[in-house]
LUMZA-715692 format. One line per 2 residues: number of its first residue (from 1); for each residue x, y, z of C-alpha. Coordinates in steps of 0.001 Angstrom, whole numbers, plus 500000, padded with zeros to 6 digits. Last residue first. Example, Ala and Ser with C-alpha at 12.3 -4.5 7.8 and 13.67 -1.06 7.14 Angstrom:
BEGIN
2> 513670/498940/507140  512300/495500/507800
% end
This chain:
BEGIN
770> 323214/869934/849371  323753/873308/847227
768> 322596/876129/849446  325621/877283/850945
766> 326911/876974/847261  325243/880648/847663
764> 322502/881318/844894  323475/882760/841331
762> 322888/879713/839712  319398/880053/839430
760> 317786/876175/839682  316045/876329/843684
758> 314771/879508/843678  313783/879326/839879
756> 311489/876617/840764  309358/879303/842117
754> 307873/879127/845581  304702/880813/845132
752> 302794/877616/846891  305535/877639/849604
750> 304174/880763/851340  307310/881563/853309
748> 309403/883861/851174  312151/885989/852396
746> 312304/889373/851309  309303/890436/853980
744> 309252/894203/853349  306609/894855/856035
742> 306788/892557/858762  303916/889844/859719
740> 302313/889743/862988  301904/886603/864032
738> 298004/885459/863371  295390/885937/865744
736> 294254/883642/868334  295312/886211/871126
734> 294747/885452/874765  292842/888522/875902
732> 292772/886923/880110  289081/888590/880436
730> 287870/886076/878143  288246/883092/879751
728> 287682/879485/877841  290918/880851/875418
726> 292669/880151/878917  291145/877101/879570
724> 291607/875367/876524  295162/876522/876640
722> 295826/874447/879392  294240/871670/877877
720> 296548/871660/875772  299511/872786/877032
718> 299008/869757/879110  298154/867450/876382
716> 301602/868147/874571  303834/866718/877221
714> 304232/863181/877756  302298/862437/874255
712> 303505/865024/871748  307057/865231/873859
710> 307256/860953/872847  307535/858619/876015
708> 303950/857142/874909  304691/855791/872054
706> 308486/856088/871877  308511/852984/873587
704> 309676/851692/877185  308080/854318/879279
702> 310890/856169/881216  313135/855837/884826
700> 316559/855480/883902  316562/859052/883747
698> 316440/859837/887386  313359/862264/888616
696> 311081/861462/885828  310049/862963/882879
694> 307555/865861/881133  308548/869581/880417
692> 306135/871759/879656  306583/875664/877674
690> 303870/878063/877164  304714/881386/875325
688> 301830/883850/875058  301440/886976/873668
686> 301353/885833/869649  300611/882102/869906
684> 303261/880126/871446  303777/876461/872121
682> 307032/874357/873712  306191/870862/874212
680> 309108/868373/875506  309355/865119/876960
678> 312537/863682/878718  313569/860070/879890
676> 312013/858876/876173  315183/856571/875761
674> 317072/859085/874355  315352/862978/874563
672> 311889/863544/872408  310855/867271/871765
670> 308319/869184/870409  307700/872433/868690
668> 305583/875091/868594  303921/877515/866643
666> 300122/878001/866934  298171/879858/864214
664> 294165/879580/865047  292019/876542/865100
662> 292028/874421/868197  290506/871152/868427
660> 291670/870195/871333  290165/866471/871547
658> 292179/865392/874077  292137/865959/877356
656> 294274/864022/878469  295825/862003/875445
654> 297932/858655/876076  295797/856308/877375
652> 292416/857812/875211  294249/857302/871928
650> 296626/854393/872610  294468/851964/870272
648> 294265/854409/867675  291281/855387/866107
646> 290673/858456/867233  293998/859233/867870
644> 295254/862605/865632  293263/865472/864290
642> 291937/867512/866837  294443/870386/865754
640> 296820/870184/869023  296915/866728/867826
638> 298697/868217/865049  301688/869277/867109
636> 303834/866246/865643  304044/867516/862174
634> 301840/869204/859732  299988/872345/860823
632> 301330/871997/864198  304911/871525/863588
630> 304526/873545/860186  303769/876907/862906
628> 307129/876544/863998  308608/877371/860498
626> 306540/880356/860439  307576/881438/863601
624> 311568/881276/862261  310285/883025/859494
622> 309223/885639/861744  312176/886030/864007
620> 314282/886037/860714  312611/888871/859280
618> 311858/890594/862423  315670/890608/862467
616> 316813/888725/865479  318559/889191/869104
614> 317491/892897/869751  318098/893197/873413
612> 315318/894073/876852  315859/894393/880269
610> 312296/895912/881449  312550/898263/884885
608> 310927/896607/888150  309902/899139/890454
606> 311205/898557/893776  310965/899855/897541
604> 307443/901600/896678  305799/902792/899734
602> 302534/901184/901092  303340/901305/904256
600> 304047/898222/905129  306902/898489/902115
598> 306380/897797/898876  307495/895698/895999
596> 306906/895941/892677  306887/893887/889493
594> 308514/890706/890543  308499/887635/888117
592> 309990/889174/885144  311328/887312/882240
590> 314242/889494/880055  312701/890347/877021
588> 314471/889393/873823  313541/891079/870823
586> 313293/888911/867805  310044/889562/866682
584> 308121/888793/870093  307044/885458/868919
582> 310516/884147/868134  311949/885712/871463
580> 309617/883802/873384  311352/880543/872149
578> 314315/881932/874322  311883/882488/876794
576> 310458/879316/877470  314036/877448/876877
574> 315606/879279/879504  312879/878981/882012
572> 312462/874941/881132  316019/874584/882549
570> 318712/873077/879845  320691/869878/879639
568> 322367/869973/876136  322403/867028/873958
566> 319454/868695/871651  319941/867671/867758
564> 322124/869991/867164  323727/869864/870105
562> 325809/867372/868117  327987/869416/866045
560> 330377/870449/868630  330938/873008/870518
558> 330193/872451/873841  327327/873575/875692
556> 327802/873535/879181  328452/877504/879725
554> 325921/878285/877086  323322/879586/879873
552> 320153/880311/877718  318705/884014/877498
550> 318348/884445/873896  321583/886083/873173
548> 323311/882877/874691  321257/880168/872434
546> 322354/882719/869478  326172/882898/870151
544> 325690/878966/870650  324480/878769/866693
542> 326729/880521/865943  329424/878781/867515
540> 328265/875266/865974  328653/875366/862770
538> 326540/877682/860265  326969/875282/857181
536> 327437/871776/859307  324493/873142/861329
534> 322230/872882/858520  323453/869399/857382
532> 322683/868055/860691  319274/869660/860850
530> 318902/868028/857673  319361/864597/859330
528> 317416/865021/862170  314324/865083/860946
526> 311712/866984/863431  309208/865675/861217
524> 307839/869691/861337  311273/870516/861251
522> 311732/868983/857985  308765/869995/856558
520> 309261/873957/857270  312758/873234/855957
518> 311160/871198/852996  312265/868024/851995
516> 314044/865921/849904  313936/862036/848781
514> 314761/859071/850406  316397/858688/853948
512> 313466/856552/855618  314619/855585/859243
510> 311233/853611/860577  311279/856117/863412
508> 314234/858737/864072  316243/859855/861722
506> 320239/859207/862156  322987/860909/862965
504> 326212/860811/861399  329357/862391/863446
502> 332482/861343/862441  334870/861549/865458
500> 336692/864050/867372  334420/866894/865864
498> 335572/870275/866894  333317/871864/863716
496> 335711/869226/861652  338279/867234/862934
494> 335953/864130/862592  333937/864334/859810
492> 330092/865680/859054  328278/862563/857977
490> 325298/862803/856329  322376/860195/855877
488> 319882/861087/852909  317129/863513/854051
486> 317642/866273/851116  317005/869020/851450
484> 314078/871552/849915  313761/875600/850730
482> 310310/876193/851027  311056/877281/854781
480> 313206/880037/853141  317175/880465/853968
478> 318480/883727/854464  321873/882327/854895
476> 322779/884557/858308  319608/884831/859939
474> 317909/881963/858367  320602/878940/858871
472> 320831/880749/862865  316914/880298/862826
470> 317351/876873/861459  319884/875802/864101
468> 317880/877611/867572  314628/875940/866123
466> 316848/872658/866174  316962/872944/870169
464> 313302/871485/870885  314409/868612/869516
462> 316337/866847/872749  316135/869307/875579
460> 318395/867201/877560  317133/868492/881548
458> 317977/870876/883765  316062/871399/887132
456> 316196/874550/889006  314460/876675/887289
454> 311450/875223/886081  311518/871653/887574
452> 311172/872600/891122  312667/869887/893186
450> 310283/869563/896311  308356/866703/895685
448> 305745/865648/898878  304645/868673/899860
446> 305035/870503/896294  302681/868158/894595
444> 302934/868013/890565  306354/869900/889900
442> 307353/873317/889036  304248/874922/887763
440> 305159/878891/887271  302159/880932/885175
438> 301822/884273/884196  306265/884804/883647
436> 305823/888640/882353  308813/889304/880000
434> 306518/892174/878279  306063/891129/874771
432> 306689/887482/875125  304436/887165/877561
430> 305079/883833/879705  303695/880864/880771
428> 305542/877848/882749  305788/874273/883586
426> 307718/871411/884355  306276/867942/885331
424> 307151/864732/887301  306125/861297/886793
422> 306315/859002/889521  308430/855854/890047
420> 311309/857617/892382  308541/858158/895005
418> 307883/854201/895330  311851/853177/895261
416> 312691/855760/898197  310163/854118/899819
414> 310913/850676/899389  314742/851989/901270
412> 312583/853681/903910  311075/850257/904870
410> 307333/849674/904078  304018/850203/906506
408> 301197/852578/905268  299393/855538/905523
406> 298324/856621/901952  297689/860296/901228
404> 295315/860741/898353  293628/859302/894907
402> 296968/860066/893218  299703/858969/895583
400> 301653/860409/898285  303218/858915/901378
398> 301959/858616/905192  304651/856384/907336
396> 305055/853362/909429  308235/852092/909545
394> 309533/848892/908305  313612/848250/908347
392> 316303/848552/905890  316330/851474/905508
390> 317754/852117/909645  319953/849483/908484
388> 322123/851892/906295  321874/854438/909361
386> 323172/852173/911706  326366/850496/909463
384> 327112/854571/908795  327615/854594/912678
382> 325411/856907/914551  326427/860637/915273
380> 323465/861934/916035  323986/864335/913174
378> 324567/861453/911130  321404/860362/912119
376> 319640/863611/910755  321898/863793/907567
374> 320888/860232/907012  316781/860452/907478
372> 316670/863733/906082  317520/862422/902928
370> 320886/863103/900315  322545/859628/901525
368> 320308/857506/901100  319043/859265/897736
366> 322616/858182/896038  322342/854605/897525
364> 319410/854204/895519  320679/856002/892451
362> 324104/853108/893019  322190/850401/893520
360> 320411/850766/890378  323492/850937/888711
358> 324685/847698/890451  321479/845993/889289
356> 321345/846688/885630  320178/849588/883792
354> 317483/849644/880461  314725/850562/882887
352> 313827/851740/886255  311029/851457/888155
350> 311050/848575/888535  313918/846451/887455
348> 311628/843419/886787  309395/844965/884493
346> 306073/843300/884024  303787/845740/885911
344> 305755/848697/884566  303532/849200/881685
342> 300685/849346/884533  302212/851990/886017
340> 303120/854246/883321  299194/853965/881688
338> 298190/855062/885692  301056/858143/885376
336> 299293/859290/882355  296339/860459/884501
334> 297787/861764/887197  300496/863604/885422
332> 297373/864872/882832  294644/865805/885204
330> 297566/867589/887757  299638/869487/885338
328> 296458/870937/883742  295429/871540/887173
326> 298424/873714/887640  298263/875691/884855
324> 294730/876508/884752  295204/877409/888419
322> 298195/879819/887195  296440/881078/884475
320> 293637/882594/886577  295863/883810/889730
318> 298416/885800/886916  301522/885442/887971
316> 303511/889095/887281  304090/889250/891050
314> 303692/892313/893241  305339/891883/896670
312> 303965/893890/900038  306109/893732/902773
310> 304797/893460/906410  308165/893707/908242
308> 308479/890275/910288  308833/887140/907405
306> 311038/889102/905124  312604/891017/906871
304> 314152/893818/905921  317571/894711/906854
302> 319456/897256/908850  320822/900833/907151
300> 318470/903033/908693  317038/903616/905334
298> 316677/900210/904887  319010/897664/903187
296> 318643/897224/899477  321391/894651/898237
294> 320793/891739/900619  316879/892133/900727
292> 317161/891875/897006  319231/888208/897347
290> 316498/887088/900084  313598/888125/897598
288> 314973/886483/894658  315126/883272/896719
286> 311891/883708/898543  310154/884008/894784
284> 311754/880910/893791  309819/879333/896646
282> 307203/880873/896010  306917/879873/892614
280> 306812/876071/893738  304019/876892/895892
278> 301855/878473/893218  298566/878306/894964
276> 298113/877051/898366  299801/874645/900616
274> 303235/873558/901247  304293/876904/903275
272> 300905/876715/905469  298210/879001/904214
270> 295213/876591/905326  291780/876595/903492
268> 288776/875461/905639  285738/876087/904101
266> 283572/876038/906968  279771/876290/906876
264> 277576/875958/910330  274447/875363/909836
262> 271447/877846/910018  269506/877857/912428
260> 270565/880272/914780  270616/882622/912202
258> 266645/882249/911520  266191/882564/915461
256> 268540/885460/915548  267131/887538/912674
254> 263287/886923/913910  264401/888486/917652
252> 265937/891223/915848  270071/891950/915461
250> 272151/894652/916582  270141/895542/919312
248> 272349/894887/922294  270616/891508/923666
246> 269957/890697/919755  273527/890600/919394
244> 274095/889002/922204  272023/886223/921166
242> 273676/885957/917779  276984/885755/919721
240> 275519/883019/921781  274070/881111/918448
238> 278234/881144/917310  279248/879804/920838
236> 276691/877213/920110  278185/876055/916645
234> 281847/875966/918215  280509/873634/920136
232> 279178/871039/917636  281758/871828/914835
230> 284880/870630/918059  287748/869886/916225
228> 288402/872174/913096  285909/874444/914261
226> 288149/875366/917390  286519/877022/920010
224> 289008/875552/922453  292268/876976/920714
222> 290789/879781/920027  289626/880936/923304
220> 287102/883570/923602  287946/885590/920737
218> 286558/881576/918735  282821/883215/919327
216> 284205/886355/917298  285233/884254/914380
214> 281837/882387/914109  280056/885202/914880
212> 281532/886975/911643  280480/883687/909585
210> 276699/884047/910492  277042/887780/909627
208> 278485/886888/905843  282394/887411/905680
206> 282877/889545/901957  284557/892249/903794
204> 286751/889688/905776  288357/888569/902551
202> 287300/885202/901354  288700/881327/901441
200> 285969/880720/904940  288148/879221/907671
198> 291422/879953/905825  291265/883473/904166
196> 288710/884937/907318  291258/883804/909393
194> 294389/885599/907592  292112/888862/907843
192> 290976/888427/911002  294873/888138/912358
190> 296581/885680/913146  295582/882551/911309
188> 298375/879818/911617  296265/877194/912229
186> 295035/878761/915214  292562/882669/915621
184> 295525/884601/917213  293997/887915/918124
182> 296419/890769/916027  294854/892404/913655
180> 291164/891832/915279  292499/893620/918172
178> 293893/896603/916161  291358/897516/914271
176> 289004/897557/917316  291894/900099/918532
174> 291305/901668/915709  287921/902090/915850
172> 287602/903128/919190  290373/906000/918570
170> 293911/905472/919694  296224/907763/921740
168> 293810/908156/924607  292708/905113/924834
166> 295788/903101/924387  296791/905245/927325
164> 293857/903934/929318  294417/900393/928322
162> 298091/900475/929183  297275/901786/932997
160> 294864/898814/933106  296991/896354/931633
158> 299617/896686/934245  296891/896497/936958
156> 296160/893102/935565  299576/892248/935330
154> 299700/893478/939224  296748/891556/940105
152> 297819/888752/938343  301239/888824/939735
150> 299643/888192/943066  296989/885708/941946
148> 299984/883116/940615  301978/882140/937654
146> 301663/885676/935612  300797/884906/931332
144> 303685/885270/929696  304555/888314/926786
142> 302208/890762/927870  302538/893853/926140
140> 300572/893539/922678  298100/890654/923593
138> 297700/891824/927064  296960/895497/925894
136> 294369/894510/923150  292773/892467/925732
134> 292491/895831/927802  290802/897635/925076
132> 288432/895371/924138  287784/895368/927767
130> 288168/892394/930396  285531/892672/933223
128> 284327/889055/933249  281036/887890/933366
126> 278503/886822/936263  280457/883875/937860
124> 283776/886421/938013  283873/886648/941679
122> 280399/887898/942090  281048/891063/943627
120> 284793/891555/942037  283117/890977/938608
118> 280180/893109/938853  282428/895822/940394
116> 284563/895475/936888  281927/895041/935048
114> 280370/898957/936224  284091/900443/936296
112> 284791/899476/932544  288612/900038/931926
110> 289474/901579/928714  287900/904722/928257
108> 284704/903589/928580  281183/904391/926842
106> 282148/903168/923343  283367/899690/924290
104> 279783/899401/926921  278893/896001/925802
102> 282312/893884/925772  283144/890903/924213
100> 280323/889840/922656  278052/892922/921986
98> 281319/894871/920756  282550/891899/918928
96> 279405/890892/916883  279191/894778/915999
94> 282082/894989/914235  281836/891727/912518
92> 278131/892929/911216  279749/896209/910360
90> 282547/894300/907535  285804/895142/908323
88> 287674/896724/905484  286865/900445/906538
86> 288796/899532/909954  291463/898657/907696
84> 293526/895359/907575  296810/893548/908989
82> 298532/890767/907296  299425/888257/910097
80> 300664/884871/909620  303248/884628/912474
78> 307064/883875/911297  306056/884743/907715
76> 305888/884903/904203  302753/885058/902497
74> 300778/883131/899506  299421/884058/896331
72> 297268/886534/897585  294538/887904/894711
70> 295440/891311/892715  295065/890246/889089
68> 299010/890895/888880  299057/888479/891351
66> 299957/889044/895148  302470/887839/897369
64> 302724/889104/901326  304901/889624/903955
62> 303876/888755/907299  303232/890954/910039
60> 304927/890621/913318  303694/892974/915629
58> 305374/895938/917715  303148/898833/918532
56> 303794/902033/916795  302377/904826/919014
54> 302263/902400/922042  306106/901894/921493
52> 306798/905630/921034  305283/906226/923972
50> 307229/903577/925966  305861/900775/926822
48> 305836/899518/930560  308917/897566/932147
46> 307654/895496/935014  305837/895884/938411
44> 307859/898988/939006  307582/900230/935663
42> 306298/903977/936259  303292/903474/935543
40> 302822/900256/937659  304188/902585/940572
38> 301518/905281/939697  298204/902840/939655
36> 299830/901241/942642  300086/904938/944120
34> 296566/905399/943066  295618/901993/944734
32> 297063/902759/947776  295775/906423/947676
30> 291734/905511/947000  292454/902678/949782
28> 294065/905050/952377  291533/907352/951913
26> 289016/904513/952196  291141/903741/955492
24> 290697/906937/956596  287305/907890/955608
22> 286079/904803/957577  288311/905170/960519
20> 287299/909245/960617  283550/907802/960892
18> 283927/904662/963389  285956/907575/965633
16> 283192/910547/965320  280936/907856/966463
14> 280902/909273/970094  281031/912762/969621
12> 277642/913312/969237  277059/913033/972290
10> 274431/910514/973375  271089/911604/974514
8> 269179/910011/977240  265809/909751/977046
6> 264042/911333/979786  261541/908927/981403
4> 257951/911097/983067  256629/909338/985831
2> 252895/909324/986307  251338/910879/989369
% end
């Protein structure tokens, strides 16, 4: 009989224990890490922002310059950030840094659960878990990256809690906003927007899609994905972006193999201080800014920043004109500087000239002890004996010349001696009508000269002062440019006009004193001995009272007969628009450089409001023009005209640029300071005034004949060819019209109906009798 087995049954009671352990210690688990959730809420594994914090995150944005055409000059800043719109980021960007750097953005909120399992499974070999949204949250509220794997976990958790909150007081897009606002790209490119300006020279929107991936492959580390450094790699990261892409249907298959192909274009354009447009302007700029930041607190009443707070500055430069202006300063300088060089070949106090050894001793031992190397040793507290053989001894350094930095071995005394044998340059543009300085040049290469020689520098302005004499002889004696003098020598005596001694000037060039001349002829020739007998019948204070009403500090200008003939050290601003005056019938406009500034916002802090004075009748403005225009009609402007130097032997030396060949009504005037240290052109057509100035740092440093140190030579060809350029571009309206004439003009200027009666009726002034 077969035996039956009865399975025995076991209670069910007997895993009841394996199950409540499970369920307790997940219980425990789903608690623990609620409570650690809770505790890193409330700040116990560090402070946490505060609403008001997430609601208005902290960043440091830089302050930014724009033209009046509306391109960036340049920024100000401790972190070069200038933060964009979401509507300002281009969709291929967008959608590079979703497939990138995290697939499911729009399907979290904040943490993603499914790469976040992936990434505890596989220990991080299959992808991180790191949202958008939590990289936004270590970038904006983690300051230091934790030393070990505990405070990782808890920073980690930290970023968590911050992620979710971001989430629910952000939207997707602005937290992608965010991110790409504040991701620190190198080279001083934080932000997409900066990054996009120096990897590629373009706004964001314009970024093509093969750019965009090259920006999001660099999310992953900057400083390793650098395209600076490593092209090769930072190529492939790109292709792996374009991969992802495809991966998450942004892009085809065909798209990504013809992207992947394509190679890699970089047009690297940094935004350090030294680089960039207008760098001398800036730094004016930073001066005006740092007075108006003292006088206009904010509401709260603590100061703006300059460098932190995100302001906005309007600037009256126009981009265009400014790059004419500075690579007219560039072709010519560079160009005029190889003719100075090999003059000074033979010279055996080289650089300098017409000084003997102890003098040039003494400018050498004058930069000693003005550069970085003394005050820096001194600071060290070394011996004078130390630092004075510290020049004395070869170092290797990089220093500036015209085809490029040179590295090279020489003592720092040898270098002092190298930089003080360049030419420097001066230059700026301004509407007469408005005050608007368009164009600021203050030197020829700001990294390696830092003296700006618009507003800071003062130099003898030589001839370019008489216009200030004959339109004082005008204004109050009515004269007429046909009005003829006589170019004989004159002598006004001592004890007269605060003369201590007789004063008798003489003409420049082979010194011919016969015969007479007209004003308009005499200034044209620039002679100086009518100008001599003009100001002995205004004297000097009127003539000061006029330099002062047209903008030009008269604190240094004695009074005395001899600033006639241009003594006085002025800036290249003052002289610019004083002449601007002229050209705007006698109504002085105060320049503007500034014409708004706003907040981050995009409210207005500052409006600029015109300063404006009648200084001249329109009368005597205008004649004074006409007078001007005989300088390039007749005098030393003519090679403004095309008509000077083609068969001289110093033609293509001393003329960049040249032919000109311009046609229209140009008044201007030149000027020619002692020994040639200083050269002068000042033009103007209707709405433009253009001054130059052309010399060296020290004095003693000059060509050795008039022939090339002349204004028409050191400094003409530069307004020349800048005005080429200009006229070349017809969206900048340059005007090549005539001045604009008043009605009622009493005072003649067309010489041809002249009358001999003028000059024979006895009922005019003795003023006039000469």
């Amino acid at each position: 009989m077969a035996r039956t087995t009865k399975k025995t049954k076991k209670p069910a009671h007997s895993n009841r224990k394996y199950i409540i352990g499970f369920w307790t210690l997940f219980g425990i688990g789903i608690l623990s890490a609620i409570l650690i959730f809770l505790l890193a809420g409330w700040g116990a594994f560090g402070k946490m922002p505060t609403f008001e914090e997430l609601e208005n995150p902290e960043t440091n944005l830089a302050t930014e310059i724009f033209s009046s055409d509306g391109k960036t000059l340049g920024k100000y800043y401790s972190e070069n950030r200038t933060p964009i719109k979401y509507e300002d980021l281009p969709e291929h960007l967008v959608q590079a840094l979703v497939a990138t750097e995290d697939e499911r953005y729009y399907q979290h909120a904040g943490i993603d659960a499914k790469g976040t399992v992936r990434a505890a499974v596989f220990l991080g070999t299959r992808g991180g878990a790191s949202t958008i949204t939590q990289q936004l949250a270590k970038q904006l509220f983690t300051a230091d990256v934790a030393q070990n794997d505990l405070q990782r976990v808890f920073q980690k958790v930290k970023e968590w809690v911050i992620s979710t909150r971001l989430e629910r007081q952000y939207t997707k897009e602005e937290i992608i906003t965010m991110y790409f606002n504040k991701y620190d790209f190198v080279y001083q490119a934080v932000g997409i927007r900066s990054a996009s300006k120096i990897y590629f020279d373009k706004e964001p929107r314009e970024l093509k899609i093969e750019e965009s991936a090259v920006l999001v492959g660099m999310l992953k580390n900057s400083a390793l994905y650098n395209p600076m450094r490593r092209p090769e790699l930072v190529k492939s990261r790109r292709n792996q972006v374009f991969e992802q892409m495809n991966r998450n249907g942004f892009i085809s298959e065909t798209e990504m193999d013809s992207l992947q192909k394509l190679p890699m274009k970089i047009e690297f354009t940094p935004e350090g201080h030294d680089e960039g447009m207008a760098t001398y302007f800036r730094v004016y700029l930073q001066g005006f800014m740092k007075n108006w930041i003292e006088e206009n607190p904010k509401p709260d009443g603590s100061e703006y920043s300059l460098y932190r707070d995100g302001l906005k500055i309007y600037t009256s430069i126009d981009s265009k004109m400014q790059e004419y202006a500075e690579n007219a300063v560039t072709k010519h300088i560079a160009h005029i500087q190889q003719e100075f060089d090999r003059q000074n070949e033979s010279n055996p106090t080289a650089p300098f000239r017409d000084i003997d050894k102890s003098e040039v001793d003494g400018i050498v031992e004058s930069a000693m002890k003005r550069s970085e190397r003394w005050r820096k040793m001194k600071a060290q507290d070394k011996s004078e004996e130390e630092i004075r053989k510290s020049f004395t001894e070869d170092a290797e350094m990089r220093v500036f010349s015209w085809k490029g930095t040179i590295d090279t071995v020489m003592t720092p005394r040898d270098s002092i001696l190298y930089y003080k044998s360049f030419l420097q340059a001066g230059m700026m543009s301004m509407a007469p009508q408005t005050g608007e300085v368009k164009a600021w040049v203050g030197g020829t290469n700001f990294k390696h000269f830092k003296y700006d020689h618009v507003k800071q520098g003062k130099r003898q302005v030589g001839s370019t002062f008489k216009p200030f004499v004959y339109a004082t002889a005008i204004d109050q004696l009515k004269f007429s440019p046909c009005d003829t003098l006589p170019k004989a020598r004159f002598t006004i005596e001592a004890g007269k006009h605060g003369n201590q001694n007789d004063w008798s000037p003489k003409n420049a060039g082979n010194g011919d004193y016969e015969g007479m001349l007209t004003l308009k002829d005499a200034l044209a020739q620039s002679v100086n001995t009518v100008t001599a007998r003009l100001i002995d019948k205004t004297g000097p204070g009127p003539v000061i009272d006029l330099a002062e009403k047209l903008g030009v500090d008269v604190s240094n200008i004695p009074k005395v007969p001899s600033i006639a003939l241009g003594v006085a050290d002025l800036s290249l601003f003052e002289m610019v628009s004083a002449f601007s005056t002229f050209a705007n019938q006698g109504v002085y406009v105060k320049p503007v450089v500034v014409n708004r500034i706003e907040d981050k916002n995009g409210t207005v802090l500052y409006q600029h409001v015109p300063e404006t004075r009648d200084v001249l009748s329109k009368e005597a403005a205008y004649v004074t023009v006409n007078l001007l225009e005989g300088v390039t009609q007749s005098g030393s402007g003519t090679r403004l005209r095309g008509s000077w130097g083609t068969n001289r032997i110093d033609y293509k030396r001393a003329m960049t640029g040249y032919p000109y060949d311009f046609t229209n009504p140009i008044a201007g005037k030149t000027g020619t300071t002692q020994n040639q240290s200083d050269g002068w052109f000042i033009g103007m057509v209707p709405n433009l005034a253009t001054g130059v100035w052309v010399g060296a740092e020290d004095r003693a440093v000059h060509f050795p004949s008039i022939t090339y140190g002349q204004g028409a030579a050191m400094a003409l060809p530069i307004w020349g060819m800048y005005m080429k350029d200009v006229y070349a571009d017809p969206e900048l309206d340059v005007s090549k019209e005539a001045f604009e004439k008043p009605e009622n003009l009493s005072i003649e200027v067309n010489c041809d109906n002249y009358g001999a009666a003028r000059k024979t009726d006895n009922s005019v002034p003795d003023e006039l009798d000469f």
